[in-house]
C-alpha positions as CSV (number, residue, x, y, z in Angstrom):
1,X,-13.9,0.1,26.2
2,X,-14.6,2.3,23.4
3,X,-12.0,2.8,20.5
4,X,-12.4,6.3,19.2
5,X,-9.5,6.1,16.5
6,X,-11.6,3.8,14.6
7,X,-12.9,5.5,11.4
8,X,-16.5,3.8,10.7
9,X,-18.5,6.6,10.0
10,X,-19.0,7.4,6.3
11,X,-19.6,11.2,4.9
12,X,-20.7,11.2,0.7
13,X,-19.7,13.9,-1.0
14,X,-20.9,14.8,-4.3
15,X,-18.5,16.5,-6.7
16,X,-18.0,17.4,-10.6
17,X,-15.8,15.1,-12.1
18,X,-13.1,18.1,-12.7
19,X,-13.7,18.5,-8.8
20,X,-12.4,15.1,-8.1
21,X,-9.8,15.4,-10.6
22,X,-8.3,18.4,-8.5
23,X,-9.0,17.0,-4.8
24,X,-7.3,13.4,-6.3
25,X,-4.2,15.6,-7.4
26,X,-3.9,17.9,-4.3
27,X,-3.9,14.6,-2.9
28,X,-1.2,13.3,-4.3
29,X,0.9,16.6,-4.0
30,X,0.4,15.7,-0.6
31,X,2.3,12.7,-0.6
32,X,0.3,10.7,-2.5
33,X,-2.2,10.5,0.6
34,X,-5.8,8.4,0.0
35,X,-8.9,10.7,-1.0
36,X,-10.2,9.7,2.7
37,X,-6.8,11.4,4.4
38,X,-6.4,14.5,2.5
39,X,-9.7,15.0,2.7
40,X,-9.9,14.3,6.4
41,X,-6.9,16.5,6.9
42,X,-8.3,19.3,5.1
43,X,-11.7,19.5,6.6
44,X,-10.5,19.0,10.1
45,X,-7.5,22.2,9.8
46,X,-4.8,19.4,9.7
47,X,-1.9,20.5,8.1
48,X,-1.4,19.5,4.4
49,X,2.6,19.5,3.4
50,X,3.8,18.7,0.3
51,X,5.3,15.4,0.2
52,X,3.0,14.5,3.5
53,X,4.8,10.7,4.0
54,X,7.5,9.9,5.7
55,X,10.5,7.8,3.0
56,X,11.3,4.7,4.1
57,X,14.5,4.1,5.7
58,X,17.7,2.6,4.1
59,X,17.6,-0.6,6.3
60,X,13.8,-1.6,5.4
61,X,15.1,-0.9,2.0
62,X,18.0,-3.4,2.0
63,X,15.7,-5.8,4.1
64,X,12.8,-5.6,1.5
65,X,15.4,-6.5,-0.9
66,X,16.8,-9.2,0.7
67,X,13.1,-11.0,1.4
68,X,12.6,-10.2,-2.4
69,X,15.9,-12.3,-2.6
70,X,14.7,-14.7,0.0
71,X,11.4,-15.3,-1.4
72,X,13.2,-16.3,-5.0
73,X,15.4,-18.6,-3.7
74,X,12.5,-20.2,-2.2
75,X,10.2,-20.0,-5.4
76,X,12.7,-21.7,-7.6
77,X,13.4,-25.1,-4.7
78,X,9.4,-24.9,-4.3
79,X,9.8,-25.3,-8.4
80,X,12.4,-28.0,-8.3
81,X,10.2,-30.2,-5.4
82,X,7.1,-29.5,-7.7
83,X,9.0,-31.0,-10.8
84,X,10.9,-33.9,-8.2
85,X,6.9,-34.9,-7.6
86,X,5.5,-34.9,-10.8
87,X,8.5,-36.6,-12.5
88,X,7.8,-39.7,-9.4
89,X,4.5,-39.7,-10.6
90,X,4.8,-40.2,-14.3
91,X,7.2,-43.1,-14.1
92,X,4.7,-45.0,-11.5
């Protein structure tokens, strides 16, 4: 079966750099969208709205935070292993 949604296909566009400069901050007027989707939007009539992306919830919030948390407990006992090994192997 055939996937249509994926985007392989390449279209080269050749602009002035004060062109680029305009398209890259309509862009992120949009909500910060990539080159490739505003520009995708705009030359297929999709609407463009200011502020284009959706904020992420509270809960991933909180959750991001609390991997961030996660992650640096687990940095500082992968430290403390790192330094229980090396010390072992100085003595020997």
């Amino acid at each position: 079966m055939v996937d249509n949604t994926l985007r392989n296909q390449i279209v080269r566009v050749r602009l002035t750099p004060q062109e680029k400069a305009q398209i890259v901050t309509a862009a992120k007027k949009a909500g910060d969208l990539s080159l490739s989707a505003f520009m995708r939007n705009v030359a297929l009539s999709i609407p463009v709205t200011e502020k284009q992306r959706q904020l992420v919830p509270q809960v991933n919030r909180q959750l991001y935070y609390q991997l961030g948390e996660i992650y640096s407990l687990l940095e500082i006992e992968s430290n403390r292993d790192m330094a229980l090994v090396e010390s072992r192997l100085v003595g020997k």
